[in-house]
Every structure is written in structure tokens, then in C-alpha cells.
C-alpha positions in Angstrom: 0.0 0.0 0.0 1.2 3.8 -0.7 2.0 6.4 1.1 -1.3 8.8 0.2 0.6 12.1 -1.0 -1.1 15.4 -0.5 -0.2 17.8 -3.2 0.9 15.1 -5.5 -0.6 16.8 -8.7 2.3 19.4 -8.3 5.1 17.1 -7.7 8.0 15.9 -9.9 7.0 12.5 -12.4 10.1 10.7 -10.9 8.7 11.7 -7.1 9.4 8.1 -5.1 6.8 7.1 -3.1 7.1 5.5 -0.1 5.3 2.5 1.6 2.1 3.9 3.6 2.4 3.5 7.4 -0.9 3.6 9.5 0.1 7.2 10.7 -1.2 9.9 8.9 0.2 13.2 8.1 1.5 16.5 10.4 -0.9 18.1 9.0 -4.1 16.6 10.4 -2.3 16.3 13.6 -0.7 18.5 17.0 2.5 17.2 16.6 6.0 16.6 15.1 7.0 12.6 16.6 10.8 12.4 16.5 12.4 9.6 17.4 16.8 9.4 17.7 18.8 5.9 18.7 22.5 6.6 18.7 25.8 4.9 17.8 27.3 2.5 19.7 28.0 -0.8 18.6 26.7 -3.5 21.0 25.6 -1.0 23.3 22.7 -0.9 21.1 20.8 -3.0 23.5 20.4 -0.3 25.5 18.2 1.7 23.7 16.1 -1.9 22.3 15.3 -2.5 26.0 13.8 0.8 26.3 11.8 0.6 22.6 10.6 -3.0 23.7 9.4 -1.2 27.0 7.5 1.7 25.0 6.1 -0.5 22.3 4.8 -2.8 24.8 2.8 0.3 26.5 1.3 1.1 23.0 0.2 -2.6 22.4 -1.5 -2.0 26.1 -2.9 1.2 24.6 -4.1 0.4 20.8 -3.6 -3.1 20.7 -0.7 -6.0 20.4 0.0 -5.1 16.3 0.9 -1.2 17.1 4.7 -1.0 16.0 6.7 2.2 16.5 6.7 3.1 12.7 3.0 3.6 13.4 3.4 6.8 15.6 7.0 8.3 15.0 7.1 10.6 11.6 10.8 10.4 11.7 12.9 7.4 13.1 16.4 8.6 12.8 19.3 6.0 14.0 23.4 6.3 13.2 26.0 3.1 13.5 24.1 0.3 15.2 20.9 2.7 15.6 20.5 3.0 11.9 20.6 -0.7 12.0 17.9 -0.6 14.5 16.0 2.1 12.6 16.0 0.2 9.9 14.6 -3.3 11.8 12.0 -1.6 12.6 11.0 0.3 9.6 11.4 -2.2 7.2 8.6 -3.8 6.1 7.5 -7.3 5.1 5.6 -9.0 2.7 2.3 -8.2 4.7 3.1 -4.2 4.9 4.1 -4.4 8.6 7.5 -3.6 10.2 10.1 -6.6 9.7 10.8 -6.2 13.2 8.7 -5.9 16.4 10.9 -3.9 19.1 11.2 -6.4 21.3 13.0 -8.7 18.8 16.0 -6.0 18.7 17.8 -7.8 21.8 17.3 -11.0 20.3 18.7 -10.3 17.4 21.9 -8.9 19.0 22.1 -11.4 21.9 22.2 -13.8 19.0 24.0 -12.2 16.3 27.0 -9.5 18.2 29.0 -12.4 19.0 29.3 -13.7 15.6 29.4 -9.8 14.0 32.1 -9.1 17.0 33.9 -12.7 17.1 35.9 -12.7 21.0 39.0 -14.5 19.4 39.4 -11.2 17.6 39.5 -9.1 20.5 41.1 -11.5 23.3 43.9 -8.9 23.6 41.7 -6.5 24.8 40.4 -8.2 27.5 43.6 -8.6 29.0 45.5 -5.9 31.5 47.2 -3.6 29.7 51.2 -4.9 29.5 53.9 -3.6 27.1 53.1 -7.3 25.5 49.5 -6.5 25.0 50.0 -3.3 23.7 52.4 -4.6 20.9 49.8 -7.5 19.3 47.2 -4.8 19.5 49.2 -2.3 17.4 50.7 -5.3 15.5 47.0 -6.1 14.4 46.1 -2.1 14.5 48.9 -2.2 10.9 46.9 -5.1 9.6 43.5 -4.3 9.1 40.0 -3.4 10.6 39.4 -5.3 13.9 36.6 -7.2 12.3 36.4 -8.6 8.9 32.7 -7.4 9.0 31.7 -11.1 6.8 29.1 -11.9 9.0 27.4 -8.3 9.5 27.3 -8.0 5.5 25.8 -11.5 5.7 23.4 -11.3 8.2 21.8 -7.6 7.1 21.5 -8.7 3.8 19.9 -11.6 4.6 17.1 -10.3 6.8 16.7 -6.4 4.3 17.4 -8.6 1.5 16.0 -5.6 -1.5 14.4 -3.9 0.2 15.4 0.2 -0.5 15.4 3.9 1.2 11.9 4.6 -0.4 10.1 1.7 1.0 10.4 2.3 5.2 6.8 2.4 6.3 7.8 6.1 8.1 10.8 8.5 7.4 13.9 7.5 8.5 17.0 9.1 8.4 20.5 7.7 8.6 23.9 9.4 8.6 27.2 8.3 7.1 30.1 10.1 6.0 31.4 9.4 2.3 35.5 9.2 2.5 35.8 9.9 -1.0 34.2 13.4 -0.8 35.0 14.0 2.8 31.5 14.9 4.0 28.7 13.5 5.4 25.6 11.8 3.2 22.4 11.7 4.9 20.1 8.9 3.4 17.0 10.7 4.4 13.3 9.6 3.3 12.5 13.2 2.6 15.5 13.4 0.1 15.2 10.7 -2.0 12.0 11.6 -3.0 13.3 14.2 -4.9 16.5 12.6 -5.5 16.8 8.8 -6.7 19.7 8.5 -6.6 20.1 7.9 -2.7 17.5 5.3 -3.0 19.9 2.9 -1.9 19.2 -0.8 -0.4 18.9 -0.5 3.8 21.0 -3.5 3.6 24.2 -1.1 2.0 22.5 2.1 4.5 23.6 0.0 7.3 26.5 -1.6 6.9 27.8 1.5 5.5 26.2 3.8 8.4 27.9 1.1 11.3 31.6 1.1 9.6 33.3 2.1 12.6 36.6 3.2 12.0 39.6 0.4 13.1 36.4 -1.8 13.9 35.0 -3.0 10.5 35.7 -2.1 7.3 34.8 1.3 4.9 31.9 -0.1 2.3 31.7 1.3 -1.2 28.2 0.6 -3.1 26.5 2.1 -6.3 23.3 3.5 -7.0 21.6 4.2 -10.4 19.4 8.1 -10.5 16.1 6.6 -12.2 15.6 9.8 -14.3 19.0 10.1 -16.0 20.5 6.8 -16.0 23.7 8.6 -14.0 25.8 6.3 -11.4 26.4 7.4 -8.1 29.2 5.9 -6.1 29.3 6.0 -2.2 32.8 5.4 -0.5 31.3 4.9 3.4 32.3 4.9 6.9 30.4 4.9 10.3 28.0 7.5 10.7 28.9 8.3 13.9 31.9 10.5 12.4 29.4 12.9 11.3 26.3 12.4 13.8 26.5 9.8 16.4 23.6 11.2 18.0 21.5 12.0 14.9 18.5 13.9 17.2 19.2 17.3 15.4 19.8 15.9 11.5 16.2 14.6 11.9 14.8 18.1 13.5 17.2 19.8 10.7 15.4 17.4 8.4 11.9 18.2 9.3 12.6 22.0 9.6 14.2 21.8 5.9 11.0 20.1 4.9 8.4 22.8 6.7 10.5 25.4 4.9 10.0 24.3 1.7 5.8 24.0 2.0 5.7 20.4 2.3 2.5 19.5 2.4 2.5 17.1 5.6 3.8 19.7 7.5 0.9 23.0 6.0 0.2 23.9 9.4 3.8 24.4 10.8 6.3 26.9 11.2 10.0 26.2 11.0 11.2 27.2 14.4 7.8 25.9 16.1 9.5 24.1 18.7 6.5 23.2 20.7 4.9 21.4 17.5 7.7 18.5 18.1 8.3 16.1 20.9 11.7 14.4 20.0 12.4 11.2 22.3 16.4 10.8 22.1 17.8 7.1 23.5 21.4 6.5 23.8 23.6 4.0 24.1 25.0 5.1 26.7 28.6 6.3 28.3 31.8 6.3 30.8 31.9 7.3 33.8 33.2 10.8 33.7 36.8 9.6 35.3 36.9 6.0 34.3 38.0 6.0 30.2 41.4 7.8 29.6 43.5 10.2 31.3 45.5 13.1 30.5 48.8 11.3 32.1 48.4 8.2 29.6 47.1 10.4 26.7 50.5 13.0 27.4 52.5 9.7 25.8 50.6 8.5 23.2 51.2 8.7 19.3 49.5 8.0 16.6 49.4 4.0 17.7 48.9 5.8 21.5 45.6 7.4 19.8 44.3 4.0 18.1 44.8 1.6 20.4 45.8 3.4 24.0 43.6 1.7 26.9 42.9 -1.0 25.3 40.4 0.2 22.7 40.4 3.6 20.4 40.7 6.7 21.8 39.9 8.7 18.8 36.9 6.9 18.0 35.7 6.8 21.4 36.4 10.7 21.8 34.7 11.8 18.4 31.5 9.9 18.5 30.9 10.9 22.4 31.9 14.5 21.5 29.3 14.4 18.7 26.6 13.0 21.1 27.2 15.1 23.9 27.3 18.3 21.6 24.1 17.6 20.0 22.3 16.8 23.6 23.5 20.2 24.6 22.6 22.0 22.0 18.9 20.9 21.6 19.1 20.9 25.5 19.6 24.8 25.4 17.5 25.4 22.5 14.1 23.7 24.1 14.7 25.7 27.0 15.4 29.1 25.5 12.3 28.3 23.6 10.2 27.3 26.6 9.3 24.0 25.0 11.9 21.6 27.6 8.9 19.7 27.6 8.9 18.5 24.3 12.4 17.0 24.8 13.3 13.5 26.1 16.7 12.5 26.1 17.6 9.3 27.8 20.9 8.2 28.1 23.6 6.0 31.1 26.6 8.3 31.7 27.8 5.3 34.4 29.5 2.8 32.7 32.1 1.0 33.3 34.8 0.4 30.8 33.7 -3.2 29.5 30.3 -2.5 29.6 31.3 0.6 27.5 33.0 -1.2 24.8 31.6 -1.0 21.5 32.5 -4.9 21.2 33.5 -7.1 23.7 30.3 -9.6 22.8 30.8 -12.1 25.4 27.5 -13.2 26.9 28.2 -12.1 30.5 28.5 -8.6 28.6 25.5 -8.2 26.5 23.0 -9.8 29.5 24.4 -7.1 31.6 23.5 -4.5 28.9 20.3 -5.9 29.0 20.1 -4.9 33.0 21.7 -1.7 32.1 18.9 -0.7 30.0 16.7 -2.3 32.7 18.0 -0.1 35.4 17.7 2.6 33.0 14.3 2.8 32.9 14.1 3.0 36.9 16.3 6.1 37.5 15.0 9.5 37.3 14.3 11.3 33.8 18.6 13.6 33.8 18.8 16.4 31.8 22.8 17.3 31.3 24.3 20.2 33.0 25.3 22.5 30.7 28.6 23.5 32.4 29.7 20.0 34.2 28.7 17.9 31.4 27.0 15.4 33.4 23.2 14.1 33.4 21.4 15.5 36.7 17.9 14.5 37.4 15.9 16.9 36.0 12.5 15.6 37.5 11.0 13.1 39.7 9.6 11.4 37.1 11.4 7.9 36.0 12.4 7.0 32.5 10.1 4.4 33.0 7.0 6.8 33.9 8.1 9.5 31.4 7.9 6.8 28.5 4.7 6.0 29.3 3.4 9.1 28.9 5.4 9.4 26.0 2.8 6.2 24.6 -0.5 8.2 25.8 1.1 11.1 23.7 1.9 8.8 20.7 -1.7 7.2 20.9 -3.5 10.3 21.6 -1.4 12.1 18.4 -2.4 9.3 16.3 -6.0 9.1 16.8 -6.5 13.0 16.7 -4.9 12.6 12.8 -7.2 9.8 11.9 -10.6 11.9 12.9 -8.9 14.7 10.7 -7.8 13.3 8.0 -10.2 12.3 4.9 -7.9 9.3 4.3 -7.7 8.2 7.8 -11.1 8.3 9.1 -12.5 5.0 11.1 -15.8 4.4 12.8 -15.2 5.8 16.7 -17.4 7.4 18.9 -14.4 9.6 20.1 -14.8 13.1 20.0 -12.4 15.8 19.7 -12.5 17.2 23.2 -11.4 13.7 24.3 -8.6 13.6 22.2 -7.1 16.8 22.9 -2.8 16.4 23.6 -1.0 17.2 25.9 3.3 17.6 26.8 5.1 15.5 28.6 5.9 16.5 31.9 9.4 15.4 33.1 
């Protein structure tokens, strides 16, 4: 089924159209629904706990079939959380997501170890030695830590052909194209108007999780449908450019809003309050338990690769770019008086294994599992501006605020299927019941 497109008699004769979810547009609703999974490598069942937890409240709320693609307009995701994006935006052969959210830490209790094999890493697990430092840079001059065989494998097996244009709701995935030295967005907005990023999700995400030093750079082609032209993408790890990919996808939207797009008529650009952006990560160090400046004072350019017993610079760049976004849509909310409207959720307490990107041993991803457990029990943090560390902002648990998060979602929903002329159902709800309302955290 297709994406009903308001407007379409205007549009381009090459416009792609996408695969209709069962949420209708902006425009007959209250809200923007943003949704953000960051980088992180195995640390990606973090965030799955706490989508399985807020899927599960909508199946309590409209029934055991609602999927997140049903209420999010946008689900951005960068490294493993465009591979998540992409599970659960990908549809099968009834129409429906590929993935329920609550399969996400099945598939990576089942799959990291193979996509992160331990006998590639064993030196890592060791205490730092002047040995263990000389097979790591030894294997450093060799090659990518990880062949990446199995991730190709596996993504391609469950995406199989499935392209950009067909996600049942927008989804937006940063990489950053070595060849041209900037980043490419594959973006569901773009590629209607540009074929040429319709690209397979399969390529998107192994492209979008090439990690520097981790798994290898991935080079694919696409054909433009209109002129015949190919386009070649040279790719690495989107966390280079946007780890945390919250402010692309607001960037995205606003682009969108500025150029009269039709699913977004009754919006403004900088109308803040119109979105309500629910950012997971994958979480982080504790403040003092990653690197220091006496270590760092001696290292090189091995020093910078492989000091600690993992990658500095990778490490350093992709928390940077998390934290940077956090505070800048932090500020921006609050300047705007729309705080409300902003959910970020995110573990600044890790330890260093449990902060690796992929030491897959079992005892390591069922303790991610708690992590994102506990997660949802400690108090809704906002970041302090000046010490860099998440404070709790609220009373409120992650827990609580995600459920009101789902009354939002199911509230926003139904108001846009009593407006719109494509979306009306038999209900005896009325407007006045259905009115929305913030979250409070």
C-alpha cells in the first residue's frame, strides 16, 4: 500500500513514493513525533530495552499489532541505531514492520558475538602490559578489527531488497562518504526528490555502522532513475558525522516545513513546541573511568588508536558528537520554553567493558540488558550545561516518562485519523477527548 501524498498533482514525475504506514500526516495532527537511537556498537541494546518497554505500552494502549513506525514521523538512527532504525522500519511482505521492538535484543544477543567474534579481540580483555599493547598495534597495521563477513551476511539476509523509499515512516541515517569528505544523509524526505540515494537498507547500514579500526569502509553504487547517472558511495560509520542523529532529523523536518511540504501545511520552522523528539542513547563512561590526561600525554598515533585497550579517537569523536548535539537541543528547548517537548535518555555510568563497543561475550551483553533495565528505573537527567553530566531533572522515572510518551503517541495518532479524509475510522471519540497534551518530566 502507498504512502497517500497530499499535493501530488504538483510534484516531480520521478517523485518516489514510499510505503504507507498507518500514521497519517502532520498536518491533520498536534505534533512533530521524532524519534533518535544513537551509535554505539553492541551497546545498542540499551536503547532496544527501552523501545521494547514503549512498544509494549502502546500494544496496552491500541492493541498487540501497534509497532513504532505507526506513531513516529521520523525514526532517525546512526552506527548500530541506523541498523535498529532500519529493523523496525522495514517492512515485510504483509506491509508491517520486519521487526517488532522487542526482537532488537534478540537479534543482538544472538547475532554480536558472531558480527564481533571474542578471538578477535582477546587482547583487549587482557590488563594492559607492554606485550599486549604490541599485538594490539601489531593487528592495528593489519587491518579493521573485524572482517565485517558476518554483518554484511546477516543484514543482507534479513533487508534482502528492500530500498530507502520503501520504510513504512521517514527514516533518516547518517554516514560520512570518505571519497568526498563529508557527510551523506540517506534521508526519506531526500530521496523523494533525489533517486539516486535510493539505496538498499541492507548497503545504508552496513555502510552507516563502519566504525573506523572496527570493521571495514563499504563502497556501493546507486543508479538516479531519471538520467540513467551512477552514483558511487565510498562509506564509513556514521557516527563520524552524527553519532547522535537527534538534530539531523529536527534539521530534516525543519528543511522540509521550509520548503511548503505538504505534511507539514500547518507548521512553522522554528515551532519548537509542535515536536516532541524522544532521544535514546547508548550510553557512556563514567566521567573519570575511560582515559586520562597522564596516559594520553605519551601517546602517538598508535597511543591514539589503540591506548587503553580500545580507540581513543573513535571513542572521543562519537561521544563528543553525542554530547554536543544533547546540549545544544538541551539549550534550545529551554530558551524556547518547550523543555517539555524534549526527552533525552541516556547511562553516563558505565564501566569500561560495559562501554565497549564490542567485547560480545555473553556475561557482557545480558548485563546491557540490565543496564537498560536499570535505565528505565532512574530518574528522567537532563545534562548540566557547564559540568557535562546528566542530573535528574524531574521526579519522574524513564520508565514513567515513557509512558506518557505512549499516551502522547496514541493520543497524536487518533487526533490525525478523525482529521484526515484518508484516515477516518468508525469511533465514537470526539475531539475534546482527544485533545494532547506535553510530557511533563
Amino acid at each position: 500500500m502507498e504512502m497517500p501524498i497530499h499535493g501530488s498533482a504538483s510534484l516531480p514525475n520521478n517523485f518516489i513514493k514510499r510505503e504507507r504506514s498507518f500514521l497519517q500526516s502532520p498536518t491533520y495532527g498536534n505534533l512533530v513525533t521524532v524519534l533518535s537511537i544513537d551509535g554505539g556498537g553492541i551497546r545498542g541494546i540499551i536503547p532496544g530495552t527501552l523501545l521494547s518497554f514503549l512498544e509494549s505500552e502502546l500494544q496496552k494502549l491500541d492493541g498487540e499489532d501497534a509497532r513504532l513506525a505507526d506513531y513516529f514521523d521520523v525514526i532517525a538512527g546512526t552506527s548500530t541505531g541506523g541498523l535498529v532504525t532500519a529493523m523496525l522500519t522495514a517492512p515485510d511482505e504483509n506491509g508491517r514492520p520486519l521487526f517488532a521492538a522487542k526482537d532488537i535484543n534478540k537479534f543482538y544477543l544472538e547475532h554480536c558475538p558472531k558480527i564481533f567474534p571474542q578471538d578477535s579481540c582477546k587482547i583487549d580483555c587482557l590488563p594492559l602490559t607492554p606485550i599486549t599493547d604490541a599485538v594490539a598495534a601489531v593487528k592495528a597495521f593489519r587491518g579493521p578489527k573485524y572482517d565485517g563477513e558476518y554483518l554484511h551476511n546477516i543484514v543482507k539476509e534479513k533487508l534482502g531488497d528492500i530500498r530507502l523509499h520503501q520504510t513504512l515512516t521517514n527514516v533518516i541515517i547518517p554516514t560520512f562518504d570518505i571519497k568526498r569528505l563529508q557527510p551523506t544523509v540517506f534521508s526519506s524526505y531526500e530521496v523523494r526528490k533525489n533517486s539516486s540515494l535510493d539505496a538498499l537498507l541492507s548497503d545504508i547500514c552496513i555502510a552507516t555502522s563502519a566504525a573506523p579500526t572496527f570493521l571495514p569502509a563499504h563502497h556501493f553504487e546507486t543508479e538516479n532513475s531519471t538520467t540513467g547517472q551512477i552514483r558511487e558511495f565510498d562509506l564509513i560509520d556514521g557516527g563520524v558525522a552524527a553519532n547522535n542523529p537527534a538534530l539531523v532529523a529536527i534539521s530534516e523536518v525543519s528543511k522540509e516545513i521550509y520548503k511548503g511540504n505538504p505534511d507539514f501545511f500547518t507548521m512553522k520552522a522554528t515551532e519548537y513546541a509542535r515536536f516532541l523528539v524522544v532521544s535514546l542513547g547508548t550510553g557512556s563512561a563514567k566521567c573519570d573511568d575511560k582515559y586520562d590526561a597522564q596516559n594520553a600525554a605519551k601517546w602517538g598515533i598508535l597511543g591514539w588508536l589503540i591506548g587503553g585497550g580500545s580507540c581513543p579517537l573513535v571513542d572521543i569523536f562519537t561521544q563528543a558528537s553525542s554530547d554536543m548535539v544533547d546540549f545544544h537541543l538541551s539549550t534550545v528547548f529551554q530558551a524556547l520554553h518547550s523543555e517539555k517537548n524534549y526527552l533525552r535518555i541516556q547511562d553516563d555510568d558505565l564501566g569500561k567493558t560495559l562501554c565497549s563497543v564490542d567485547i560480545a561475550t555473553e556475561e557482557n551483553l545480558q548485563n546491557l540488558v540490565k543496564v537498560g533495565e536499570n535505565l528505565l528505573k532512574k530518574p528522567v537527567s537532563r545534562v548540566n550545561l557547564e559540568t557535562g553530566i546528566h542530573e535528574p531533572a524531574h521526579h519522574s522515572t524513564n520508565e514513567e516518562a515513557l509512558v506518557r510518551v505512549a499516551g502522547i503517541l496514541s493520543k497524536e495518532r487518533r487526533v490525525r485519523e478523525m482529521r484526515s479524509p484518508q484516515g477516518k475510522k468508525a469511533t465514537t471519540t470526539t475531539s475534546s477527548n482527544l485533545s494532547f497534551s506535553f510530557i511533563n518530566v
